[in-house]
C-alpha positions as CSV (number, residue, x, y, z in Angstrom):
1,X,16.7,9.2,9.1
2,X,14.3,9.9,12.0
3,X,10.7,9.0,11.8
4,X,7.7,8.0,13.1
5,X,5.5,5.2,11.3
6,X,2.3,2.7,11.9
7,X,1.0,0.9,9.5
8,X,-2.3,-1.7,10.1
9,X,-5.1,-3.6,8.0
10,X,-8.7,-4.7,9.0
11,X,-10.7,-7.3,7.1
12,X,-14.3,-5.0,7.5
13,X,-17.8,-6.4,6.3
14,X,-16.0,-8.7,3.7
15,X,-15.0,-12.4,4.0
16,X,-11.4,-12.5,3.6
17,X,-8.6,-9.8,3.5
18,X,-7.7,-9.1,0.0
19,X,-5.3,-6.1,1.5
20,X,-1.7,-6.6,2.1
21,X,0.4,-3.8,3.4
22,X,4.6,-3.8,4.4
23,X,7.2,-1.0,5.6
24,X,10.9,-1.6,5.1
25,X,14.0,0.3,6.1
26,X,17.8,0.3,6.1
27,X,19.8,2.5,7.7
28,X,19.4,5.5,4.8
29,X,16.3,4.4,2.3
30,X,13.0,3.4,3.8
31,X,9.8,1.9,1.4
32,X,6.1,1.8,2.2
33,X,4.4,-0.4,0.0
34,X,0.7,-1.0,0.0
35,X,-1.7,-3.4,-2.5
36,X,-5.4,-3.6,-3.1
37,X,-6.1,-7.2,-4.6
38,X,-9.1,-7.8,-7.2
39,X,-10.3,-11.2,-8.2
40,X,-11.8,-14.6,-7.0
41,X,-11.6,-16.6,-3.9
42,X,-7.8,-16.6,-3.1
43,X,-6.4,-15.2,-6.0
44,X,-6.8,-11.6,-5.1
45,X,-5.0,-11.7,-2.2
46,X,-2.6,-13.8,-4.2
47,X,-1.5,-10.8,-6.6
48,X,-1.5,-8.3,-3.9
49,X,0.8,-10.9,-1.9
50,X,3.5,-11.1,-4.9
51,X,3.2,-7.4,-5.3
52,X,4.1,-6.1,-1.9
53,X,6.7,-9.1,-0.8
54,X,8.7,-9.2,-3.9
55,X,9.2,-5.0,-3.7
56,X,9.8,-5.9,-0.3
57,X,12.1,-8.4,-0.7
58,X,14.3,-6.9,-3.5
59,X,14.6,-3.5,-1.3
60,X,16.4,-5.4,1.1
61,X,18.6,-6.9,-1.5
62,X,19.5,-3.5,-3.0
63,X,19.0,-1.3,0.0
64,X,22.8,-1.1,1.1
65,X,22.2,0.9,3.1
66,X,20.5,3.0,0.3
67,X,19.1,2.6,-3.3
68,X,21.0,3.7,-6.2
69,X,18.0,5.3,-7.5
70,X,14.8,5.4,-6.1
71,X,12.6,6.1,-9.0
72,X,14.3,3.8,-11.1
73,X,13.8,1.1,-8.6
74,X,9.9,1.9,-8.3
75,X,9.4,1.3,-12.0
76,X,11.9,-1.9,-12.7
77,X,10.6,-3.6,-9.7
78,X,6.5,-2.7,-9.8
79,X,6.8,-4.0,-13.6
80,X,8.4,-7.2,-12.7
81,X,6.0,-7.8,-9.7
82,X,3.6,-7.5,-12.3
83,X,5.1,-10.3,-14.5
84,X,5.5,-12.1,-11.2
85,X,1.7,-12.2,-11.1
86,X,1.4,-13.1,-14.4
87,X,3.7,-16.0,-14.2
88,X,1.8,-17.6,-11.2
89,X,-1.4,-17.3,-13.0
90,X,0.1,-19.0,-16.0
91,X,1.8,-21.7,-13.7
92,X,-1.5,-22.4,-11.6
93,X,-3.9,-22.5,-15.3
94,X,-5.9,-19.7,-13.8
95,X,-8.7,-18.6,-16.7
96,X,-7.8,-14.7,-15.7
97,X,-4.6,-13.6,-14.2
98,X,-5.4,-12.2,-10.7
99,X,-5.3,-8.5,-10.0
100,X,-4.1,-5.8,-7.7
101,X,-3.8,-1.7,-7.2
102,X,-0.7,-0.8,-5.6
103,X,1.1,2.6,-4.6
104,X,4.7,2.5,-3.0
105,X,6.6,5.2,-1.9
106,X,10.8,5.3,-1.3
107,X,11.9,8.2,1.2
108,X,15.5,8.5,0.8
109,X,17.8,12.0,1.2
110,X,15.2,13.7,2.8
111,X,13.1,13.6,-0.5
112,X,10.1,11.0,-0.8
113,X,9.3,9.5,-4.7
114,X,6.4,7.0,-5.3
115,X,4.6,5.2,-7.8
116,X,0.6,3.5,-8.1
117,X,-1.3,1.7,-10.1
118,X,-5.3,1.7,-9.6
119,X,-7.1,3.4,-7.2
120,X,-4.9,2.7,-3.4
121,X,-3.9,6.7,-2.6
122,X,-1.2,8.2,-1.3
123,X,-1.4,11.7,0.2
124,X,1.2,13.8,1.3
125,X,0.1,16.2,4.1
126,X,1.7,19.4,5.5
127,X,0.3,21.6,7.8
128,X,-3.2,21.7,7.7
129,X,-4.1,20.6,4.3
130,X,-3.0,17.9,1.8
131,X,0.1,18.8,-0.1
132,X,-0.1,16.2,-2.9
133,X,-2.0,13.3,-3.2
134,X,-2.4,10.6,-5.9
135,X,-4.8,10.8,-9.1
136,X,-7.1,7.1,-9.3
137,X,-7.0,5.3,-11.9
138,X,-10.3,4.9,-12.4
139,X,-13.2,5.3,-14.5
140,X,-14.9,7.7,-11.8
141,X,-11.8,9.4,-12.0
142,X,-11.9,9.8,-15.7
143,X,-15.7,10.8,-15.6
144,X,-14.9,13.8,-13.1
145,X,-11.8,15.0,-15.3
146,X,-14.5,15.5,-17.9
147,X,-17.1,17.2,-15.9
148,X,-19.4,14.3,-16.0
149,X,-19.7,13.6,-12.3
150,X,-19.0,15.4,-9.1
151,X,-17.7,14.2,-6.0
152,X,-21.0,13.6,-4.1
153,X,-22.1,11.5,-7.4
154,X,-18.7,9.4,-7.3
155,X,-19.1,8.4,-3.8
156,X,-22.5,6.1,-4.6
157,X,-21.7,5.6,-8.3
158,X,-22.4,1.5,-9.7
159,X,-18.3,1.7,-11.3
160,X,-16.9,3.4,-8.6
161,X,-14.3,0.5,-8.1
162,X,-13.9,-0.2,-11.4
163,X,-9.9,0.4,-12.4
164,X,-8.2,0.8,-15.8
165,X,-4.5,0.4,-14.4
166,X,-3.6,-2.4,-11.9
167,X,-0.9,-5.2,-11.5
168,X,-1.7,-8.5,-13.2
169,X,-4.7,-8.9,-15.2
170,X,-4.3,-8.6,-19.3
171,X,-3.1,-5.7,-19.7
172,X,0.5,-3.6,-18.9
173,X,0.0,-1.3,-16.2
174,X,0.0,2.5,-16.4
175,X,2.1,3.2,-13.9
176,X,1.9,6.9,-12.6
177,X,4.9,8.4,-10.9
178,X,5.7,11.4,-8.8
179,X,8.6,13.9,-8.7
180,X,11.4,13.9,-6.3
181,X,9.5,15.2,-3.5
182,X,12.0,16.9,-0.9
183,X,10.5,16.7,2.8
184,X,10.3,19.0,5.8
185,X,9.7,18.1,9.3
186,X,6.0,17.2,10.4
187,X,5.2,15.8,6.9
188,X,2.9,12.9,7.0
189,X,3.1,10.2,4.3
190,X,-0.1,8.2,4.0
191,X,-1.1,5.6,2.1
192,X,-4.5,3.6,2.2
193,X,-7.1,1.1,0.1
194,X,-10.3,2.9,-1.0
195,X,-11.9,1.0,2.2
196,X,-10.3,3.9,4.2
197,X,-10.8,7.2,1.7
198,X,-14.0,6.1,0.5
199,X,-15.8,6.7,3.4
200,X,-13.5,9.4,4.8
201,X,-12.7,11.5,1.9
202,X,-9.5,13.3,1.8
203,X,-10.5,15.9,4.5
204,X,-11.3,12.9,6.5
205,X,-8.2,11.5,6.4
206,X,-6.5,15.2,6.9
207,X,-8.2,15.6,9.9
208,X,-8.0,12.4,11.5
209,X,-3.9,12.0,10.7
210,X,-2.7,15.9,10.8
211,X,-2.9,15.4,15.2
212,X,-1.5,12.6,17.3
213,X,1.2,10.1,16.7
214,X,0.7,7.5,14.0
215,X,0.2,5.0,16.7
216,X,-3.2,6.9,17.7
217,X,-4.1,8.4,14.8
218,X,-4.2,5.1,12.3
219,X,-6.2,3.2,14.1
220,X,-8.8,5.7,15.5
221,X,-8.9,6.6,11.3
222,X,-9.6,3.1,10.6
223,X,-11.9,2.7,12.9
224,X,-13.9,5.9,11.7
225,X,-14.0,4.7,8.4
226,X,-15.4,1.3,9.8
227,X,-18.1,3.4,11.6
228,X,-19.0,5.4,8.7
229,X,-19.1,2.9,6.0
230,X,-21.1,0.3,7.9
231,X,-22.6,-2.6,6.6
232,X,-20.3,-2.6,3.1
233,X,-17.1,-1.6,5.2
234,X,-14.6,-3.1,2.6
235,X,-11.2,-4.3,3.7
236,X,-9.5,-1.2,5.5
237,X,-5.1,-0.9,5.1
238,X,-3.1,2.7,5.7
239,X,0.6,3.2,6.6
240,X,1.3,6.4,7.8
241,X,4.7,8.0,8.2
242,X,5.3,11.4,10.0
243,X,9.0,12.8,8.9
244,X,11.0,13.6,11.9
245,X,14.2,14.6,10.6
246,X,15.1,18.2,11.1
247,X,12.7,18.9,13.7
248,X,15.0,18.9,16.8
249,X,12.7,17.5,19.3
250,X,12.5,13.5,18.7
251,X,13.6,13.4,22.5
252,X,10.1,14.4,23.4
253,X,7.9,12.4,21.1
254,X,7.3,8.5,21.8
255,X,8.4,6.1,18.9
256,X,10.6,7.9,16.7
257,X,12.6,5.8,14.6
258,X,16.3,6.5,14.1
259,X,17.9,4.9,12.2
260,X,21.9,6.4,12.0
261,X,23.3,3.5,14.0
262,X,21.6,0.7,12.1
263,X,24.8,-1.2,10.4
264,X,24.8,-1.5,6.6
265,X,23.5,-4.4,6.1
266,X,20.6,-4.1,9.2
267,X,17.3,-4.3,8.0
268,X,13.8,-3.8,9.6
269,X,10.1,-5.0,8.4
270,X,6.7,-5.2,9.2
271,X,4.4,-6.8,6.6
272,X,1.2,-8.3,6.9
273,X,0.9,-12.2,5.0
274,X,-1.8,-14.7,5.4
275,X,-3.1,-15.7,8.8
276,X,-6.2,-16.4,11.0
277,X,-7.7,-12.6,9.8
278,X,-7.4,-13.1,6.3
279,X,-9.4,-16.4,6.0
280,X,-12.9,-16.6,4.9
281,X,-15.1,-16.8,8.0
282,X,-18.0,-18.9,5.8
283,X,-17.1,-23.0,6.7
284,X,-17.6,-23.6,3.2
285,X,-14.7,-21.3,1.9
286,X,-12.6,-21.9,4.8
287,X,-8.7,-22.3,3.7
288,X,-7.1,-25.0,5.5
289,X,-3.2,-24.4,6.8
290,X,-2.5,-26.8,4.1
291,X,-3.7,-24.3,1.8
292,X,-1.9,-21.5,2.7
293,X,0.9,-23.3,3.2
294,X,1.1,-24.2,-0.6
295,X,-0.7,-20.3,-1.5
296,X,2.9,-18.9,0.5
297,X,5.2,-21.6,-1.5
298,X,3.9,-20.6,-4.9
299,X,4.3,-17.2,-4.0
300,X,7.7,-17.9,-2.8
301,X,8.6,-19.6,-6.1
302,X,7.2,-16.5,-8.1
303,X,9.1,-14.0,-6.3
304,X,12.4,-15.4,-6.2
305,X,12.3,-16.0,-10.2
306,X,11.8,-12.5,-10.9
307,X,13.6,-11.1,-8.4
308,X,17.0,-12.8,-9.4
């Protein structure tokens, strides 16, 4: 595989980071994964935590070098991060099981297949306009299916982030999955928290991502939906992947990824966890290390009893 990816997350107006955000690949499969969390102090970025480390961490398991099968993989493993969630919420006495959107994408073969949950978007651009993109889960969403709002009204509607689908919380997901999705060279992969497409819009996001390299173009996107949203910038997370395979010319373009002499076994991962920008920055909400040192434990624990 050859490609080019960047991937990064920004806390914006809000207290804490509630986004979490991870890129895997072997030497033939590669997963984006990407997860919005929802709920109280802690717990939010709790669920979103389980979510994208335990798909993380049973790719590498299974991803040897590739995935039997991709789709299959996205459904069995999204469900049982979900129970994952469940289980820590159960084993901590929460009142409400914490929450979290998710989309995740496997690019394998030269096809891509992905999955969500909620309102986190993926969009698939080629050329100059977007190819495919994700349908939210949401009850905005469901209000402009039937004709009962339009997209300026969405933007500044009171349930805007109000999701019927999501890991964790008391219901199952509805999980919402793509077809097998074959590639062609310049494709761009993208997937982002409503803190970037919210402000930006899908043109937005077109325009900013359909130029430079990921390693320009995410963070100048990021940094535009800061700009534009202001005041109630909410946590900001995209991954970007431009497909590179094919083209013919990866000599000439900076940090392409190719991955044909990784061993089977070889493994490479970037994934964002809790540190110094994910703390609350009010002194009466601070976490101490002690606390996310225990948060990361319990975490640990829920992961690895699902993931057996």
């Amino acid at each position: 595989m050859k490609f080019t990816i960047f991937q990064e997350s920004r806390i914006g107006r809000r207290k804490n980071n509630q986004d979490r955000i991870a890129h895997c690949y072997s030497r033939d499969s590669l997963l984006m994964v990407l997860a919005d969390g929802m709920g109280g102090h802690l717990h939010g970025e709790v669920a979103s935590q389980i979510a994208v480390q335990y798909m993380t961490h049973v790719f590498q398991r299974e991803a040897q070098p590739k995935l039997s099968d991709p789709a299959m993989f996205l459904s069995r493993e999204l469900s049982l991060a979900h129970h994952a969630i469940l289980d820590y919420a159960r084993e901590k006495s929460l009142r409400e099981a914490p929450r979290t959107t998710v989309v995740a994408c496997v690019v394998q073969d030269g096809h891509a297949c992905w999955a969500h949950a909620g309102d986190s978007r993926l969009y698939l651009l080629r050329g100059n306009r977007i190819h495919l993109q994700t349908h939210d889960h949401s009850r905005v969403q469901l209000m402009m299916d039937q004709g009962l709002l339009d997209v300026k009204s969405a933007a500044t509607h009171p349930n805007r982030n109000r999701v019927y689908s999501c890991l964790g919380g008391t219901h199952l997901p509805q999980l919402e999955f793509s077809r097998r999705t074959p590639l062609q060279p310049g494709d761009v992969i993208a997937l982002c928290t409503d803190g970037v497409w919210g402000p930006l819009g899908g043109e937005g996001i077109l325009r900013a991502l359909n130029t430079d390299s990921p390693m320009i173009a995410v963070p100048r996107t990021l940094t535009e939906a800061e700009d534009l949203a202001g005041a109630t910038c909410d946590n900001l997370s995209l991954i970007a992947m431009v497909w590179r395979e094919g083209a013919g010319e990866e000599d000439d373009i900076p940090d392409v990824v190719s991955t044909q002499t990784m061993a089977m076994s070889d493994f490479t991962t970037r994934m964002d966890t809790f540190n110094k920008h994910t703390r609350p920055s009010a002194s009466d909400m601070m976490l101490s290390d002690d606390d996310i040192e225990l948060a990361i434990q319990e975490i640990n624990a829920a992961i690895q009893k699902f993931s057996k």
